[in-house]
NUMAR-408617 format. One record per residue (C-alpha): residue in one letter; x, y, z. Coordinates in steps of 0.02 Angstrom, whole numbers, padded with zeros to 5 digits, always signed. Example, Ala and Ser with C-alpha at 12.3 -4.5 7.8 and 13.67 -1.06 7.14 Angstrom:
2
A+00615-00225+00390;S+00684-00053+00357;
//
This chain:
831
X-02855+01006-02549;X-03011+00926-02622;X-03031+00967-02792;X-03150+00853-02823;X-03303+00985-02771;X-03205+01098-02914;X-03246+00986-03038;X-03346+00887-02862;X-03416+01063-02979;X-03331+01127-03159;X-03397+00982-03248;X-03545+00911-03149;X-03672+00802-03257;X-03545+00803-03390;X-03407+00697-03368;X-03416+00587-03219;X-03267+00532-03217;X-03199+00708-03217;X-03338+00790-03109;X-03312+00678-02962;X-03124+00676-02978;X-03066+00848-03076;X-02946+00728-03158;X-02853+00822-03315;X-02939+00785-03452;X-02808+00804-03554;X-02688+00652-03541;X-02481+00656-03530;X-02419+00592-03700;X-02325+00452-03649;X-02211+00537-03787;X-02192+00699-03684;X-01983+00723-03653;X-02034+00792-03488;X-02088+00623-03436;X-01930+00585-03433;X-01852+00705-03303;X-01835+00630-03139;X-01916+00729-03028;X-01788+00735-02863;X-01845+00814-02698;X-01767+00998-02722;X-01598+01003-02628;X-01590+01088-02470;X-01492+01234-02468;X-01581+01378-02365;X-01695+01328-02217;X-01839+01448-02182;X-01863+01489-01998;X-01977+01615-01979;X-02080+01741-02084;X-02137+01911-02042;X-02284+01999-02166;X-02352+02172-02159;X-02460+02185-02302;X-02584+02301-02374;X-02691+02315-02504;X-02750+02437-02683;X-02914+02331-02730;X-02916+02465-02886;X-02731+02422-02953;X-02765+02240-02869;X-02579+02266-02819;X-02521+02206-02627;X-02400+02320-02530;X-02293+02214-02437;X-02137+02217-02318;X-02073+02069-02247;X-01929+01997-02120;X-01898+01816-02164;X-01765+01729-02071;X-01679+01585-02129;X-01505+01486-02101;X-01418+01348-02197;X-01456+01186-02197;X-01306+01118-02204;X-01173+01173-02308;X-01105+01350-02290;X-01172+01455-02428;X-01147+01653-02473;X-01308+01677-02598;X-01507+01621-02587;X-01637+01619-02699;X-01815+01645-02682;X-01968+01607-02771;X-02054+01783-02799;X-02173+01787-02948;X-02207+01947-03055;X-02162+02073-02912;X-02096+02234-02901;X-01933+02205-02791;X-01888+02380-02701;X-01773+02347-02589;X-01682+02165-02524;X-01571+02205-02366;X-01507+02107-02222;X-01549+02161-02057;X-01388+02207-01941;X-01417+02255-01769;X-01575+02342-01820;X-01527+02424-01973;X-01559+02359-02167;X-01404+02352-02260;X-01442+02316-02445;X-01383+02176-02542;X-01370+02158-02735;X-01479+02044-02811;X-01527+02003-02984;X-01736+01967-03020;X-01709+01928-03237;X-01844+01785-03242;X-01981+01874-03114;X-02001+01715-03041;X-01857+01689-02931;X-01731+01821-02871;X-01532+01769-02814;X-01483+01873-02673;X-01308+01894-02634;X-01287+01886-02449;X-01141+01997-02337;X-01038+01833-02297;X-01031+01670-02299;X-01171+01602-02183;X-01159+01425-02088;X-01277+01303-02024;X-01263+01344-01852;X-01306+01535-01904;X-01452+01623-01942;X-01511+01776-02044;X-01637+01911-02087;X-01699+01989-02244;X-01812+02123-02265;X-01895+02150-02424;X-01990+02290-02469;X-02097+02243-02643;X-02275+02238-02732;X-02355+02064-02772;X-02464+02095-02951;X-02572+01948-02940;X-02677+02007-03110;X-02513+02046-03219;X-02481+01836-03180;X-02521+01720-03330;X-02489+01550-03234;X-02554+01387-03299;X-02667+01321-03172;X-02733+01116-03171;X-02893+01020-03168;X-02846+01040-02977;X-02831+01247-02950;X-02895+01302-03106;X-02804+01457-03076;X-02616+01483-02990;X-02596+01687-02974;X-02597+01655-02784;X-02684+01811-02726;X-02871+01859-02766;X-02972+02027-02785;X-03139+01961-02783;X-03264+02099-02865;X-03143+02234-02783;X-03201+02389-02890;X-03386+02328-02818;X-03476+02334-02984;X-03544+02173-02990;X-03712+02169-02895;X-03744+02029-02749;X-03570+01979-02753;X-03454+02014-02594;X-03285+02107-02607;X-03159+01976-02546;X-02996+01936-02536;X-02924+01792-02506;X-02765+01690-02572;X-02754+01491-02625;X-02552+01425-02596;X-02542+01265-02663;X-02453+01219-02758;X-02328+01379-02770;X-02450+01513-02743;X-02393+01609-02595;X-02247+01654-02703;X-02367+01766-02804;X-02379+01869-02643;X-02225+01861-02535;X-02054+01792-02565;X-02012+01627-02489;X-01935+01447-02533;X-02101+01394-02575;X-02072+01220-02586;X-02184+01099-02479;X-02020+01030-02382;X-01974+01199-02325;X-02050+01227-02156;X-02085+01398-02061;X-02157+01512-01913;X-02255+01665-01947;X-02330+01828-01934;X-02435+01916-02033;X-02513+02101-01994;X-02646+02157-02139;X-02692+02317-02139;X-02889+02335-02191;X-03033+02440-02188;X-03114+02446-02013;X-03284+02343-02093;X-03178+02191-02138;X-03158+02036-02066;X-02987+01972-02078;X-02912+01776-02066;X-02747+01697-02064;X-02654+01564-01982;X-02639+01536-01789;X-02727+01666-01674;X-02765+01842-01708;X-02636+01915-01569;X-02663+02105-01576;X-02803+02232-01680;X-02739+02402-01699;X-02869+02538-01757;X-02772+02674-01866;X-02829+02829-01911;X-02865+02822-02080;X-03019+02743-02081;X-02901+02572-02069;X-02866+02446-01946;X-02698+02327-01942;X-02736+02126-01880;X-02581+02034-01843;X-02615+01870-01850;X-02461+01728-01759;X-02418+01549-01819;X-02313+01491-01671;X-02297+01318-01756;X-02191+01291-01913;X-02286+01240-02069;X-02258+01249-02276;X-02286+01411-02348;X-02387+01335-02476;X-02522+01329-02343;X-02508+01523-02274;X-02691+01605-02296;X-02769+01754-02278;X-02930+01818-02310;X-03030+01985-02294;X-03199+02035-02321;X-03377+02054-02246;X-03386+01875-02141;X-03492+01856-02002;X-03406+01756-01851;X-03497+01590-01792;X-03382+01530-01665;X-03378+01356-01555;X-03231+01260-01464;X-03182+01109-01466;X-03078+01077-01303;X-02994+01226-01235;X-02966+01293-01410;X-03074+01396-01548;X-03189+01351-01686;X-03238+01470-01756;X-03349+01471-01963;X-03328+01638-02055;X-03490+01653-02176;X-03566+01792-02285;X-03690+01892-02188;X-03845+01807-02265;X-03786+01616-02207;X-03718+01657-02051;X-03886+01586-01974;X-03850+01429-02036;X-03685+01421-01971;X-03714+01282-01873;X-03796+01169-01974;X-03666+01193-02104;X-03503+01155-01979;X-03600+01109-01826;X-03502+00934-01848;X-03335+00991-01834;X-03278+00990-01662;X-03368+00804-01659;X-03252+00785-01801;X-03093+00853-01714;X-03106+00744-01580;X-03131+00591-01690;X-02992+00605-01792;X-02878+00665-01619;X-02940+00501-01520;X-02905+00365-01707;X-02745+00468-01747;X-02693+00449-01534;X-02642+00639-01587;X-02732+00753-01536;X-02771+00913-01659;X-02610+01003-01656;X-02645+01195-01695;X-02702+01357-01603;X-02859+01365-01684;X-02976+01280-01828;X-03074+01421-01924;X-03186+01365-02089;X-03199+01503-02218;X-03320+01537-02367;X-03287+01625-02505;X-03347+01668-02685;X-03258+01602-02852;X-03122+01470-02775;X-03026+01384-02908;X-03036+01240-02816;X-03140+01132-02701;X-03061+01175-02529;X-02884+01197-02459;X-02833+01116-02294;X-02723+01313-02269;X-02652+01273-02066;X-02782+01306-01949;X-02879+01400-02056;X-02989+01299-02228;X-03034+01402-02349;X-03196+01316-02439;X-03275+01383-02616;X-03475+01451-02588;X-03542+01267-02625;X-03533+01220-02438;X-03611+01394-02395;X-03811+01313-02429;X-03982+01378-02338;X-04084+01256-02230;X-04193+01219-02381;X-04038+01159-02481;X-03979+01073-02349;X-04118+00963-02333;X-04058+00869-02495;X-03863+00870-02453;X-03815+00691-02462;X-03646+00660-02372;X-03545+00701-02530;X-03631+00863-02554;X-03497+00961-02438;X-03500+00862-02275;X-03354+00755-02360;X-03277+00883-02412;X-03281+00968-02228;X-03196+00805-02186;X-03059+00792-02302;X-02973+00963-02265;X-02982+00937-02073;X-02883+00763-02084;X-02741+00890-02181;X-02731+00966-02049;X-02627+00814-01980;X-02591+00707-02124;X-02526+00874-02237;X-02493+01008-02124;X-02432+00912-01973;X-02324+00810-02098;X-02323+00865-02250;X-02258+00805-02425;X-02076+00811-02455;X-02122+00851-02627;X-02262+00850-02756;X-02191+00665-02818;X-02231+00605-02628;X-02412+00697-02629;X-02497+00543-02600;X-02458+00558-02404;X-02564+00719-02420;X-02705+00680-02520;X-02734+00481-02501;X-02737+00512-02316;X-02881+00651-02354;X-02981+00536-02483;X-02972+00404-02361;X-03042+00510-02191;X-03198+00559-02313;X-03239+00345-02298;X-03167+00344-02111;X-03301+00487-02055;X-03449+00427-02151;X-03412+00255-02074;X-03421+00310-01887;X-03559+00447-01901;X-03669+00377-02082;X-03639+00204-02055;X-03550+00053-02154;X-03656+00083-02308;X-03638+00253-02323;X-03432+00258-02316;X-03437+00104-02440;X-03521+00178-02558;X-03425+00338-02549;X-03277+00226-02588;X-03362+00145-02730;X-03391+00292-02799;X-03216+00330-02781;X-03142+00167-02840;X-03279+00187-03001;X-03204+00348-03034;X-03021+00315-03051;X-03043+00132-03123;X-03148+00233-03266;X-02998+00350-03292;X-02915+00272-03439;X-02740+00339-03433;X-02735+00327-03240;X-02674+00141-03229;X-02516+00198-03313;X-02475+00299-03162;X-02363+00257-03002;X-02447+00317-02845;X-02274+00404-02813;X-02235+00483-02955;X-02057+00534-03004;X-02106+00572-03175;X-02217+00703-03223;X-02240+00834-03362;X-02304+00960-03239;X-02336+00954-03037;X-02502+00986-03053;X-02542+00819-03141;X-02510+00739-02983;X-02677+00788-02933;X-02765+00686-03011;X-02869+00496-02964;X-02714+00393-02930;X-02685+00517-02791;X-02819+00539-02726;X-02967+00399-02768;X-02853+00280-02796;X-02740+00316-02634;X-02882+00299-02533;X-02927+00140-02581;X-02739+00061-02548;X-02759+00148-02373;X-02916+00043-02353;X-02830-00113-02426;X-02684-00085-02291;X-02804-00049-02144;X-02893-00221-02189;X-02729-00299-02185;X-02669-00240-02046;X-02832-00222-01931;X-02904-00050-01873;X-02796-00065-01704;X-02608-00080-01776;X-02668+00038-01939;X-02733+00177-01849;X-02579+00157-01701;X-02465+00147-01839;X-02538+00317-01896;X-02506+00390-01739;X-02342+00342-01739;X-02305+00427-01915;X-02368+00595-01868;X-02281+00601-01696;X-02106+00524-01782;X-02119+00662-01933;X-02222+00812-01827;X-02182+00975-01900;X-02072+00899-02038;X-02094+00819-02230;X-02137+00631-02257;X-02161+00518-02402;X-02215+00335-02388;X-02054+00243-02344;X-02101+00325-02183;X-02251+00261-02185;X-02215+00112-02190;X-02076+00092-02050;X-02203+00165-01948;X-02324+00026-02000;X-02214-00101-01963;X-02142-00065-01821;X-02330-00072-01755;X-02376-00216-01841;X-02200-00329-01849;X-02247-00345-02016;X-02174-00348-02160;X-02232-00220-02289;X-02111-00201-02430;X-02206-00286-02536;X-02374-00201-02514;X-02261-00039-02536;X-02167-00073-02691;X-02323-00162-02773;X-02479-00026-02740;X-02344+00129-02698;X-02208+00116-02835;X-02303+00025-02975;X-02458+00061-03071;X-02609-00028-03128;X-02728-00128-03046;X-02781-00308-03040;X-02913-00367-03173;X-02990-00524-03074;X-03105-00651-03160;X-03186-00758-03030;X-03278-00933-03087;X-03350-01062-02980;X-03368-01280-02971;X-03417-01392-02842;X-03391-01594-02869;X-03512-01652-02769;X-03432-01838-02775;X-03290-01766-02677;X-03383-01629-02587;X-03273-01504-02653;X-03307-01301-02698;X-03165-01249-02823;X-03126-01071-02835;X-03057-01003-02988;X-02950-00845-03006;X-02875-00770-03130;X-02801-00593-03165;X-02810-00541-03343;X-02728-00352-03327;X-02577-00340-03413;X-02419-00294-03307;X-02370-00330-03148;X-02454-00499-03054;X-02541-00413-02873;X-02519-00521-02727;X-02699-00512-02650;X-02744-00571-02474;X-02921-00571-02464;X-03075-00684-02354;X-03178-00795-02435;X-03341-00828-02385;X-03428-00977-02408;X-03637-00988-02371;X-03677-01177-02357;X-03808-01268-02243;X-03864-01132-02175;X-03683-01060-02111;X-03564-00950-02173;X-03382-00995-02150;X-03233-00875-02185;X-03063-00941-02261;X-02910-00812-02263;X-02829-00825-02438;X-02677-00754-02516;X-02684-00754-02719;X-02526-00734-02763;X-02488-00772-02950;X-02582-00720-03118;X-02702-00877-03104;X-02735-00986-02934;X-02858-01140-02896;X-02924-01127-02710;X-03015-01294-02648;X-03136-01290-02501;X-03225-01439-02425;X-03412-01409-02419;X-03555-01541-02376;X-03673-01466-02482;X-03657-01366-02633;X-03637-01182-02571;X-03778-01049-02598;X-03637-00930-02620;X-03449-00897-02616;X-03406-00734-02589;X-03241-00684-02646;X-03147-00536-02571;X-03288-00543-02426;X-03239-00371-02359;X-03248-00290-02521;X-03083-00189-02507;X-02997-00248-02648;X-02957-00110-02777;X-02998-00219-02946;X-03098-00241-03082;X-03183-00381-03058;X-03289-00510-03174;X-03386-00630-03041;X-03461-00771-03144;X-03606-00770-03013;X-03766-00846-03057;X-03946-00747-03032;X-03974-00867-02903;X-03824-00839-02813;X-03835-00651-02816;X-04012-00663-02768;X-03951-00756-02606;X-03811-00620-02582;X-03930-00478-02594;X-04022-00546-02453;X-03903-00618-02348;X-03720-00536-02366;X-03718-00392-02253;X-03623-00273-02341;X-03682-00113-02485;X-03562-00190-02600;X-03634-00366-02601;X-03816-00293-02619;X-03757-00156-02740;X-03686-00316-02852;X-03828-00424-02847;X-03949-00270-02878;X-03830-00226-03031;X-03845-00408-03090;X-04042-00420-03066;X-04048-00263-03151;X-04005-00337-03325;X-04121-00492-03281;X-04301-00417-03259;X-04373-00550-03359;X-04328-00673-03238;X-04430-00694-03089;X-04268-00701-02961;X-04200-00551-03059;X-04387-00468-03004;X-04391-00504-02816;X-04214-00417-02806;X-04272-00264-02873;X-04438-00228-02784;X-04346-00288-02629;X-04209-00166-02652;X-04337-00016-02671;X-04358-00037-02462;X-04155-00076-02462;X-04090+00006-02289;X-03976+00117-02390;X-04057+00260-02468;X-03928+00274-02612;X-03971+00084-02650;X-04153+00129-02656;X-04124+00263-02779;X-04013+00141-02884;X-04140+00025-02888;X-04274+00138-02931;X-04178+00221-03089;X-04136+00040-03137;X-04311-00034-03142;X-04411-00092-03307;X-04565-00015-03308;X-04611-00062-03476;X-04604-00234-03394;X-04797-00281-03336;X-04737-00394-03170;X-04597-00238-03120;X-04726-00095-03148;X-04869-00209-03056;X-04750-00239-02930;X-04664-00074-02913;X-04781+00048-02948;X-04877+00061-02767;X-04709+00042-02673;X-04650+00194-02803;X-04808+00303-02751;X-04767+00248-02567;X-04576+00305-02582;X-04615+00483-02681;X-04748+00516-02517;X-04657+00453-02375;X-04476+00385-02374;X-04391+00487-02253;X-04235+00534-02375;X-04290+00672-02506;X-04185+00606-02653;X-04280+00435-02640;X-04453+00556-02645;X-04379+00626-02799;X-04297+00483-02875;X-04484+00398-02873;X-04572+00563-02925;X-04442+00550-03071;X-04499+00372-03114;X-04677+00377-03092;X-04649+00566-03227;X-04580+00460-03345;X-04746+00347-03352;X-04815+00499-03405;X-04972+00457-03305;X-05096+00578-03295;X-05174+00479-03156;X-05000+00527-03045;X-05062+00713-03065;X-05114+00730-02883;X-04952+00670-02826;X-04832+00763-02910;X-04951+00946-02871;X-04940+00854-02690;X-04734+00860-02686;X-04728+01028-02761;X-04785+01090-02596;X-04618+00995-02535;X-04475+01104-02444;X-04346+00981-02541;X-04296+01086-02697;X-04257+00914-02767;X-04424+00851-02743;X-04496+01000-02829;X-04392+00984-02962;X-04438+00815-03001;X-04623+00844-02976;X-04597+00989-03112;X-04509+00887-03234;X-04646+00729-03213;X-04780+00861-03241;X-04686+00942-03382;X-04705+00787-03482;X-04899+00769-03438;X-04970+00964-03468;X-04824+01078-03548;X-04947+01221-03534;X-04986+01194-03340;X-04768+01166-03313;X-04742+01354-03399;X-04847+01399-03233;X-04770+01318-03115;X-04591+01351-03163;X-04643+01535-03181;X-04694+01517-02995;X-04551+01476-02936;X-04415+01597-02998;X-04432+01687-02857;X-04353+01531-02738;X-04251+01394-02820;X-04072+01311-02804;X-03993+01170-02894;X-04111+01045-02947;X-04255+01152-02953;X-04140+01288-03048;X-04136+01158-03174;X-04310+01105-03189;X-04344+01266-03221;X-04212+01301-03368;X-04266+01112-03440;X-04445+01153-03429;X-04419+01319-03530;X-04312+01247-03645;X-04439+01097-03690;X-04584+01205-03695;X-04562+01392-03666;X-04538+01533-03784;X-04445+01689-03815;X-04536+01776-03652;X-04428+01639-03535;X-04254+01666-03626;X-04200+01825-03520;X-04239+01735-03357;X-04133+01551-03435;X-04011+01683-03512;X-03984+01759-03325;X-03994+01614-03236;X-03857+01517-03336;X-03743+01685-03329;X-03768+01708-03143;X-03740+01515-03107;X-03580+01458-03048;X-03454+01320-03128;X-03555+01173-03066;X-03727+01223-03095;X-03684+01310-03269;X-03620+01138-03333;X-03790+01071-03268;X-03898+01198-03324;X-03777+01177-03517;X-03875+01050-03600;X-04040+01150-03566;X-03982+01288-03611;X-03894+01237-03779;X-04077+01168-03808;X-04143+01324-03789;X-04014+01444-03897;X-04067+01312-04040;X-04244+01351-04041;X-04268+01509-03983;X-04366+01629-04115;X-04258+01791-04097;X-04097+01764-04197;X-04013+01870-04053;X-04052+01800-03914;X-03979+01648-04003;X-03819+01729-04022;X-03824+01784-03835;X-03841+01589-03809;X-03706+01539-03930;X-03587+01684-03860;X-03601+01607-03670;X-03561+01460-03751;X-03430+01483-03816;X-03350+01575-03663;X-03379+01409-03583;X-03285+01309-03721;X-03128+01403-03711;X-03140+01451-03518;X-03140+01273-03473;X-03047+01193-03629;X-02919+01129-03524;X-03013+01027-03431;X-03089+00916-03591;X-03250+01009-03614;X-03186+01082-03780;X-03287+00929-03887;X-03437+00938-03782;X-03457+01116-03805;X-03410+01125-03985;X-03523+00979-04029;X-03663+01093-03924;X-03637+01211-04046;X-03637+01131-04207;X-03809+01054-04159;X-03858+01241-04121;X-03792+01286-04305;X-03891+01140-04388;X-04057+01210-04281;X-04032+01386-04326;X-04010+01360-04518;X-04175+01273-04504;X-04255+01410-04442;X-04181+01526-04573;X-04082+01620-04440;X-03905+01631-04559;X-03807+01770-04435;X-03831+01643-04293;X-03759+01474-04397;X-03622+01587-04428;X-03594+01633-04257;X-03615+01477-04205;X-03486+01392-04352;X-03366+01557-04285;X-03394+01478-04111;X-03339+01316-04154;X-03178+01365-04230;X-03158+01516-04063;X-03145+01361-03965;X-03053+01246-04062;X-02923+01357-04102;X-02913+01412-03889;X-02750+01389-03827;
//
């Protein structure tokens, strides 16, 4: 799963910590008694073998008719009773199936969430058995908590099934993890269980249908109906069963001898191609660095409308929220994180997940790290170096600015709820120990060692101990220590670096120290050293809180790079000199060294070194560097704007990546430069959304009157960033003739354009002149606060709205302070 496009979603522009990660926002007490439960892999005691589904649907109860066959046998012991997970159903009938016949058994259902069944006999291992249930699965009756991960857990969807809600599809579709699929079928649904399946859905003859494996028969009924049995001849978890029906149109390519196929609403289906087109590229890639090759019948991609997550890796068969499903136009601005990530991540589950999947939620890490990781392994080979570094950065930024994350093992055998186990440490963090242990080990032995996990554990659970045999046995290394240090402890190294050279005895001293509290990290790292002209690399182990390294250098070195391969997970304070980053910027080869010493010039503008770094890194090779550089530059500083301003005009006409157009556009707008007029009416002719949007805004600041135009102008064609130039340009300078199209807008967005659109339009419920179109503002609002409370937007919100309050009582409006002080408390009080 990649939740981070939920949140990458609920809380974009908000929270960044949160909207690139959907960490919980709200922490674990370290108080909480349930942090104290040990949190054992469930015992074995029932096996699942193979499940049988024939399902149908009432979209106006929301209810699932269901009958199903599920064989199991004992895992070991002998046992007379199971138990099932089987959430809020309607249990007709439980009977065993002998020679053909259902004979009922007694069973008692008291907690609606698991049923004991009392079998005929006493079964043994070498035995196995049938049930057949008949029941109804009432998704809607569910009140489940959901997490910052799935911020819903009733398993089973109705997706605007009564069709009142115009322009939105009538879908079904169901999300399993973490215990989902026991909302709409019995089962073990635990992640070590293991199972075949079947599943026949009965649906009306204009639906598409989906589900794991291949779609083995299609019989038309007479009803108006049609049944779709769909096969999974290879076992897998039942938290990753899937179906999905609706009105999809089929795009469908190969990879090999075998199908891939991208289900899309009607209206995208022309852009199939450029929205997947890189997937059976990417199912080879992954087959040839696993040495395994993709292991299902089939890889299908589906879209679908209000996912409560990001994506879910369901076997052979992704399901991906509407974010990924963009036009050509959008797509021209989609950086690598902006779905194609996400694309990756799910099809590495597909191995590292569904192949072998997590004994339990405590061992989740061998799920989701893998995933996080692949996202930095595919931008490397098809992006480039630059690109998959800084998607780790970001990654590494995000957790290390989590604060309650460095508390947390990687493996986690104590939790207050499963669901905080997908959070950062799993995933961000994970990633970045999987890097660490690749540069340890060298790409050959890590990626062999890989193979060897998958083939070892194929079809089964794993958790890291497995891992690392497999590792080692490839390797002959030792890895215990890695293990126990980044796997079963917490926390991160806090490294101050400092720097002397004695030139009487021609000697560079290296200084390290790690000031986190906790555990001392044993850190092998390279060092490079830039010195006459040559770099030399030294292969260094720290290995206690402080060390002093001593390296024999003629001259006294332009640089010393520490941790040379930037792969170490840390916090680091490098006690650099402008000089020296200057000299790394333009001759260390990696985005991390230029991304340091363009951080460092950055705060030293004034200085003429600090200057030559920034105007050089406006034409860095990288386009996210450019556009760091760019938002970092002084312009109030004379030698930066001489400098920078005709290389900014250059960048907003002609760099070939459109955020770098708009990133300039957005600098020059903020000159507020009348003579930049012709420029910014120049990109507004642009196909980029984004550079429309910042042309809007820059002109926005210059003539309010001429932005009311333009933004009027295009309401009949914007996404994302022009959506919000749009709502900010009405709420800065529009009136109460724009609210109904804001007010529309921000209802009709979804999570992660409302929460970038929120600011705006909080701006706009303040100063609007009808008192009830301010309480149609303060109302949404509100909605939002309690909706999303859960995941730490409850202050932002409720501050929102007590600015609102102070605004209206200025303008005399009394009804709307009070709705908005009523707000406040609404979600405050939100459970």
């Amino acid at each position: 799963m990649n939740f981070k496009k939920l949140s990458p979603f609920i809380l974009s522009g908000l929270f960044v910590g949160l909207a690139a990660t959907g960490v919980n926002a709200q922490a674990t007490k370290p108080e909480d008694p349930a942090m104290k439960i040990y949190r054992e892999t469930p015992p074995k005691i029932n096996d699942l073998v193979h499940t049988k589904l024939d399902v149908r649907f009432d979209y106006k109860k929301r209810f699932l008719y269901g009958k199903e066959w599920v064989t199991l046998k004992p895992h070991f012991y002998p046992t007379d009773t199971l138990r099932l997970d089987a959430k809020g159903m309607d249990l007709k009938t439980i009977a065993i199936v002998k020679n053909g016949k259902n004979v009922p058994l007694k069973f008692r259902y008291d907690d609606s969430l698991t049923v004991a069944i009392q079998l005929d006999k006493v079964y043994h291992s070498t035995e196995s058995y049938t049930i057949y249930i008949d029941y109804t699965a009432k998704p809607n009756q569910l009140h489940i908590k959901g997490s910052a991960a799935i911020n819903d857990a009733k398993g089973l969807y109705f997706i605007n099934p009564d069709g009142t809600e115009k322009d939105k599809p009538i879908q079904i579709w169901t999300q399993g993890e973490t215990t989902g699929s026991s909302c709409w079928f019995p089962t073990i649904d635990l992640s070590e269980q293991k199972t075949t399946d079947e599943i026949s859905m009965t649906v009306l003859n204009k639906y598409v249908t989906l589900s794991n494996g291949k779609l083995v028969s299609q019989k038309v009924n007479g009803d108006g109906t049609r049944t779709d049995t769909w096969k999974q001849d290879l076992p897998h978890s039942p938290y990753l069963f899937m179906m999905a029906v609706g009105d999809f149109k089929i795009y469908k390519d190969k990879w090999r001898d075998k199908e891939v196929s991208y289900y899309l609403e009607p209206k995208y289906a022309p852009y199939a191609k450029q929205i997947f087109g890189m997937t059976p590229e990417l199912i080879e890639f992954y087959s040839k660095t696993l040495g395994v090759d993709y292991p299902w019948a089939k890889y299908s991609q589906i879209v679908v409308r209000d996912y409560v997550s990001g994506a879910m890796e369901n076997t052979s068969a992704t399901l991906h929220g509407e974010y990924v499903q963009e036009t050509p136009r959008e797509l021209i601005d989609a950086n690598y994180d902006a779905g194609r990530s996400t694309i990756a991540h799910e099809l590495f589950h597909q191995w590292f997940g569904d192949l072998v999947t997590a004994e339990s939620w405590s061992n989740l890490t061998v799920n989701e790290s893998f995933a996080d990781f692949s996202e930095m392994l595919w931008a490397e080979h098809k992006y480039g170096q630059d690109e998959a570094d800084s998607h780790s950065n970001d990654a590494m930024q995000n957790y290390l600015g989590s604060p309650d994350a460095k508390g947390k093992n990687l493996v986690r055998f104590h939790y207050v709820d499963k669901e905080d186990v997908f959070d950062v440490v799993t995933y961000q963090k994970g990633g970045r120990i999987l890097n660490m242990l690749r540069n340890y080990l060298g790409k050959e032995a890590f990626y062999k060692g890989l193979g060897l996990y998958l083939k070892t554990n194929a079809y089964k659970e794993g958790e890291p101990h497995q891992l690392r045999l497999a590792l080692e046995q490839v390797s002959g290394r030792d890895l215990t220590w890695f293990f126990n240090q980044w796997y079963y402890g917490a926390g991160h190294p806090e490294l101050k670096i400092s720097y002397k050279y004695d030139d009487a005895t021609k000697t560079e001293t290296v200084y390290l120290a790690q000031t986190q509290e906790g555990q001392t990290f044993k850190l092998p790292m390279a060092i490079d050293i830039y010195a006459g002209g040559k770099k030399n690399r030294y292969k260094v182990w720290m290995n206690d809180k402080a060390d002093t390294l001593n390296f024999q250098s003629a001259t006294k070195p332009d640089l010393v790079n520490v941790d040379a391969d930037k792969t170490l997970l840390t916090k680091k304070t490098d006690d650099k000199t402008l000089d020296e980053f200057a000299f790394q910027y333009f001759n260390a080869p990696l985005f991390m060294d230029r991304l340091e010493a363009i951080t460092f010039a950055g705060n030293h503008q004034s200085d003429k070194v600090g200057q030559k770094v920034m105007i050089a890194a406006l034409k860095d090779k990288y386009y996210g560097l450019r556009i760091r550089a760019i938002r970092a530059l002084n312009m109030s500083n004379d030698d930066i704007h001489n400098a920078a301003l005709p290389v900014l005009v250059s960048l907003a006409q002609t760099d070939e990546n459109t955020l770098v157009r708009a990133a300039a556009l957005a600098k020059l707008g903020a000159l507020k430069a009348s003579g930049n007029m012709a420029l910014f009416q120049q990109a507004l002719t642009s196909q980029s959304y984004a550079v429309q949007a910042a042309a809007l805004n820059a002109i926005a600041l210059i003539d309010p009157a001429q932005s009311l135009t333009i933004a009027k102008g295009f309401e009949a064609d914007n996404k994302g960033a022009l959506s919000q130039a749009i709502v900010n340009t009405y709420a800065l300078n529009g009136t109460s003739e724009q609210w109904p199209y804001i007010y529309k807008k921000y209802m009709d967005a979804g999570p992660q354009n409302k929460f970038g659109l929120t600011r705006s339009f909080a701006a706009m419920t303040g100063r609007v002149d009808k008192p009830e179109y301010a309480q149609q503002g303060i109302s949404a609002l509100k909605d939002l606060g309690i909706k999303y409370k859960q995941f730490g937007v409850g202050p932002f919100v409720t501050g929102l709205l007590t600015t609102i309050k102070g605004q209206r009582e200025k303008l005399n409006d009394t009804a709307s302070a009070k709705a908005a002080d009523e707000a406040v408390k609404a979600v405050n009080d939100a459970k």
